[in-house]
Structure formats: structure tokens, C-alpha cells
N, C-alpha and C positions, 0 to 999 in steps of 0.2 A: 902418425900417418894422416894425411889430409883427404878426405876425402868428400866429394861435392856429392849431394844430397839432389841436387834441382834438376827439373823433369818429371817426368812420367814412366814410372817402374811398372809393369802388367806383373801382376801375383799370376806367375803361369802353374795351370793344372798340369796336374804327374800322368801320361796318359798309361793305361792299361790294353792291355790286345783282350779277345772272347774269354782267354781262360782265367784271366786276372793276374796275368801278371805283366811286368815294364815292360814298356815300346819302349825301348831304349833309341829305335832306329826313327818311329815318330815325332819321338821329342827333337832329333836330330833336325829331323826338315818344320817343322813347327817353327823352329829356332833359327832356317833360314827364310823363313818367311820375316819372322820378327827381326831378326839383324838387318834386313833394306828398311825398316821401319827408322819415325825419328825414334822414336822410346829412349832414355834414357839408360837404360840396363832391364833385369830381372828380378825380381826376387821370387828366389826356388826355396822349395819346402816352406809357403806358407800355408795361409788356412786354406785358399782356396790349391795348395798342391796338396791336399789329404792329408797332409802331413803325420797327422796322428794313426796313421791306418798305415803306416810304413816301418818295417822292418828297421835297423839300423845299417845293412848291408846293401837293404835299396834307396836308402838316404844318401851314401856316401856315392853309392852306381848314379843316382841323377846328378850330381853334383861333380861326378866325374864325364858325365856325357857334357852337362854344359860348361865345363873349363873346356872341352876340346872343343866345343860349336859357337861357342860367344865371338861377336865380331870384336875385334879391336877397339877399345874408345867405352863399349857400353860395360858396366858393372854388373856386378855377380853377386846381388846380396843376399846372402843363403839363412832359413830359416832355422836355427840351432838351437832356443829354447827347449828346455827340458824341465821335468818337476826339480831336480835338484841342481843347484849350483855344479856340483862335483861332474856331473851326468854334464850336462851344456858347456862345460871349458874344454873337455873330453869333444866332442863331437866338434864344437865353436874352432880349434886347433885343426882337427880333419877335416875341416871343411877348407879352412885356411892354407891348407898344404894344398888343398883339389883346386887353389886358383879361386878363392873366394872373396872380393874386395871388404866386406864389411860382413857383418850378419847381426839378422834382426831375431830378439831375444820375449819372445813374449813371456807374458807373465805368469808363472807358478797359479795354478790357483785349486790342487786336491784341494790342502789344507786350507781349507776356504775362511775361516773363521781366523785364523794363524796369521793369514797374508795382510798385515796391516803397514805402513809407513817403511816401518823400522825393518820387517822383514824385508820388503822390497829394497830398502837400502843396503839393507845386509850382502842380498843378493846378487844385483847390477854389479855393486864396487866388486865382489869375490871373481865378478865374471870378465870384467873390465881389468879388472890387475891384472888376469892371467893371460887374456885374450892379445895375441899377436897381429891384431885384426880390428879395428875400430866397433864400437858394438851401439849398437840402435835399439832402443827401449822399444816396445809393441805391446799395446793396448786392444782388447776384443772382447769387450765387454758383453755383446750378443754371443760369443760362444763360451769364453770360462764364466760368465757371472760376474768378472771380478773388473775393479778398474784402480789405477792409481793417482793418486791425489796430485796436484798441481804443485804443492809442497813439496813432495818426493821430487818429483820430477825438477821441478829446480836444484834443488841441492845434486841431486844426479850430472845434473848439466854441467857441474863444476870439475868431475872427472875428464881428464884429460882423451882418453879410450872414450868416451860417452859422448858421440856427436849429432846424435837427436833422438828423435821418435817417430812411430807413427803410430796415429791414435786413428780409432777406427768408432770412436762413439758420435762424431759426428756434431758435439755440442761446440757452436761458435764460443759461446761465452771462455768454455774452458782455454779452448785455441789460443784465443786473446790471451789470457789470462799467462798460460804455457810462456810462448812469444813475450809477455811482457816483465817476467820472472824471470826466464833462463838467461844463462849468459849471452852474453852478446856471441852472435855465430851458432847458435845451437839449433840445430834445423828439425821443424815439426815437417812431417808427411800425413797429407791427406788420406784414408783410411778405405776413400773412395770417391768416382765420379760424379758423384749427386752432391755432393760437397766441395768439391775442388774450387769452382768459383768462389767463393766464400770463403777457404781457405787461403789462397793464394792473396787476397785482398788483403787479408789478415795480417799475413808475411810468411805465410807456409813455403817451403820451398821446391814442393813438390807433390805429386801424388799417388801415394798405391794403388792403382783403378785396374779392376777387372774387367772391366769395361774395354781396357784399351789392349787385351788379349785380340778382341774382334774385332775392334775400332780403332785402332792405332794411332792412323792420320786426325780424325777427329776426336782425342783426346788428344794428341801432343796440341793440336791447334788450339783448342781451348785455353791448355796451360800458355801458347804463346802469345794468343791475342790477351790475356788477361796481364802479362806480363808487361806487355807493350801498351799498356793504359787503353787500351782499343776496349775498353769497356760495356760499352752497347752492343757488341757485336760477339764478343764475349757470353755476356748474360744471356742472349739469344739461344746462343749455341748451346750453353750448360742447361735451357731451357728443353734443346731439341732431345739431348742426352738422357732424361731425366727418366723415360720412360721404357728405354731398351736395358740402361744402367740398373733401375729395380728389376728388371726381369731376370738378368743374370748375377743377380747378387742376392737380397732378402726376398725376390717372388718364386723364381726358381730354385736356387742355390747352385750348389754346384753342379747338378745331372744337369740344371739349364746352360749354366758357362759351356759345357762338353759338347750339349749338343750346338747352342750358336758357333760354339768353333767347328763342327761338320757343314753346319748348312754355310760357313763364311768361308771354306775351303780349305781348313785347316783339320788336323787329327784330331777327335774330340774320347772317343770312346767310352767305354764303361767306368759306374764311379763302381768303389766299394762297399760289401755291404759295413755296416745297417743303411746307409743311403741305399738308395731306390733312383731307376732311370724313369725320366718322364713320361706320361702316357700319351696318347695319341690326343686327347685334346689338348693337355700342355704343350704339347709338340706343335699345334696347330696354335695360339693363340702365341706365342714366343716367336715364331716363324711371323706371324702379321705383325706382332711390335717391334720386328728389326726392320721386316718391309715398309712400313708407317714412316721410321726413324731415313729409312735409304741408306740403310746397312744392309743388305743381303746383295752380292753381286749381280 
């Protein structure tokens, strides 16, 4: 199954209502906010949809809210990583039935000492044969610890089901490196907005940005004047980005991404615990670096 990778995917948050449990009906209008967006698709249940704080019942509920709310044209790549192989084909299949065009498979990493090459190869291919569904490697090295080698990753690329990645560490070198090992057609995804320019120069073919939950227009723009050799004007822009983009990623984290989608007009609500919501001066200091950016309506 073919499936294009290029654009700009927003990692959407899972929102919650006061008691903590799914807005089923907010992610609903969230998501027609984003369908008049360019964005290229979603990807649901990633890090930044809590994923690991989620039931298996309210994994398959958000994955059945956006097969019904996704516009036509944009893709649905559902986060289905699990510590075991057997656990993620399981889930990577139900997700597949709920209207999922691909799904992104991040990396095992309990067994933190265990997770070497060979495991991870073991892994992908067990997940890839079975998967009815094209599958996408995921790297997050600031959240498991763990990352996989450039090695792996090319041999991976040879699987037929395996049609890219998206690395979230951020190192050009490897990027290159990724890009000039895998097979031909093997699409890397940028990890985030602070990197996208630099990525897509590379030959990435798109990017997972957080960023572009609240800024939409300006990430797709980005990705398209970098696209169109408009370079200077590119570089600028990933310039202006730089500084709303850490707020809502490694300054804030996720309580920040929540709240810029309230103050941008969008449903943002409560994260889960052990996360913690912003306080009143993060709230104030997040609020002046979208205003700075000319992100805040």
C-alpha cells in the first residue's frame, strides 16, 4: 500500500473534560478546525496525545472519533507502539479497521539494556509482516532513553510494510546519514518544528510538529517555501518559529501545547497526572512568546 509521507502531520493532544475523562465531542471540533488547515493528516496517539496514560478502550474511542472527523485527502497515522510485538499487531490491526492509513510504532524501550539492533530488528519485521497497514519506525529518545542506530534503520527500510520514520532526536548528522542508507523512497519525518528546515534540506519528507496544532498555516508554509527552493525566506521563518515551537514542546511540554491550543481558540484542557497544568506565570510567559511570534489571534 503506497503511502505519501510529505507535509506536515500535527502530533494532536487527546483532550480531557474537568473530571478526566475524553472529550470525545472536543476533539471532534478541534479536528474541524484542523481539516480547513493545509496539514497533511494527524498523527493520533502520539507522545504528545499522552498516549501512555490511556486505557486500551480510550485508544481505540479516539481513533474511532477521528476515522469519523477526518476530512477527505488528509491521513490518519495512529500511534500503536507497544512494549511487545504481540501487544502492537494487536492494537496496529484495530486501529486499521478504525480507518487508520499507516501507524507509527515507537520503540520498545522497558527492557532498556535488551533493546539493541537485533532486537529492534526482531521487532519492526514481526510488526511489519503482520500489519495490514504500512508501519513507520518512531524514535524519542528524550522520552524512552532509547534510540536506534542508522544501521537498523536501513536494513528496516528494506521491508516492504516499512516506509519510513520519524526521528524525534533532532541530530542532522544522523538524518543525513538515515537518507543516505535507506532505500531509495524511504521517507524520514522531522521529529519537530525547530528542525524541519534542516530536515527537509536534507530530504526529509515531512514533519511531525507540534507546533503546527496552533500554527498550522505557518508550518505548512515553512515546509512549502523550503520545498520550493525559496530558501531565505524559509530560513527566516523557521527562525520566527523557533521560539513559540520550544515553548510548546521541551519548555512547556504538553500542559503548554493544551494550554496554547485554548488561548489559539482551539480545546486545550487538562493533561494527566503525574503531569502537572501550568502555573500562572508559565501561563503568562507562553501567552507573551505566541504574542512576540503573532501567533495568538
Amino acid at each position: 500500500m503506497a503511502v505519501s509521507l510529505a507535509g506536515v502531520f500535527p502530533p494532536i493532544p487527546t483532550p480531557f473534560d474537568a473530571a478526566g475523562e475524553l472529550a470525545l465531542d472536543k476533539l471532534a471540533a478541534n479536528l474541524a478546525f484542523w481539516n480547513t488547515t493545509g496539514v497533511a493528516g494527524y498523527v493520533v496517539l502520539g507522545s504528545n496525545g499522552e498516549f501512555p496514560f490511556l486505557s486500551e478502550a480510550e485508544k481505540l474511542a479516539v481513533l474511532e472519533t477521528v476515522g469519523r472527523h477526518i476530512a477527505p485527502g488528509k491521513l490518519c497515522i495512529a500511534g500503536t507502539g507497544c512494549e511487545s510485538a504481540r501487544h502492537t499487531i494487536a492494537l496496529t490491526r484495530r486501529a486499521a479497521e478504525l480507518g487508520a492509513h499507516a501507524a507509527l510504532v515507537v520503540t520498545p524501550n522497558y527492557y532498556k539494556p535488551k533493546m539493541d539492533a537485533a532486537a529492534f530488528t526482531a521487532f519492526y519485521q514481526a510488526v511489519a509482516d503482520a500489519s495490514p497497514i504500512p508501519i513507520a519506525i518512531y524514535t524519542m529518545p528524550a522520552y524512552t532513553g532509547i534510540d536506534i542506530s542508522v544501521d537498523a534503520v536501513a536494513r528496516l527500510s528494506q521491508h516492504p510494510n516499512i516506509i519510513g520514520m520519524k526521528d524525534s532526536s533532532g541530530s542532522m548528522p544522523k538524518y543525513g546519514d538515515m537518507l543516505r542508507q535507506a532505500r531509495p523512497g524511504f521517507q524520514v519525518l522531522a521529529g519537530s518544528a525547530s528542525f524541519l528546515f534542516a530536515a527537509l534540506c536534507l530530504g526529509a519528507s515531512g514533519g511531525v510538529c507540534a507546533l503546527a496544532n496552533i500554527a498550522p498555516a505557518q508550518t505548512v508554509e515553512l515546509y512549502k517555501l523550503t520545498k520550493a527552493g525559496k530558501l531565505a525566506e524559509a530560513r527566516a521563518l523557521q527562525y520566527r518559529l523557533m521560539a513559540p515551537n520550544a515553548a510548546v514542546t521541551s519548555g512547556y511540554g504538553i500542559a503548554g501545547l493544551k494550554y496554547a491550543c485554548e488561548l489559539t481558540g482551539l480545546y486545550g484542557g487538562p493533561v494527566r497526572l503525574p503531569l502537572l497544568p501550568l502555573g500562572e506565570h508559565e501561563q503568562a510567559r507562553l501567552r507573551a512568546t505566541l504574542a512576540e511570534a503573532g501567533l495568538l489571534p
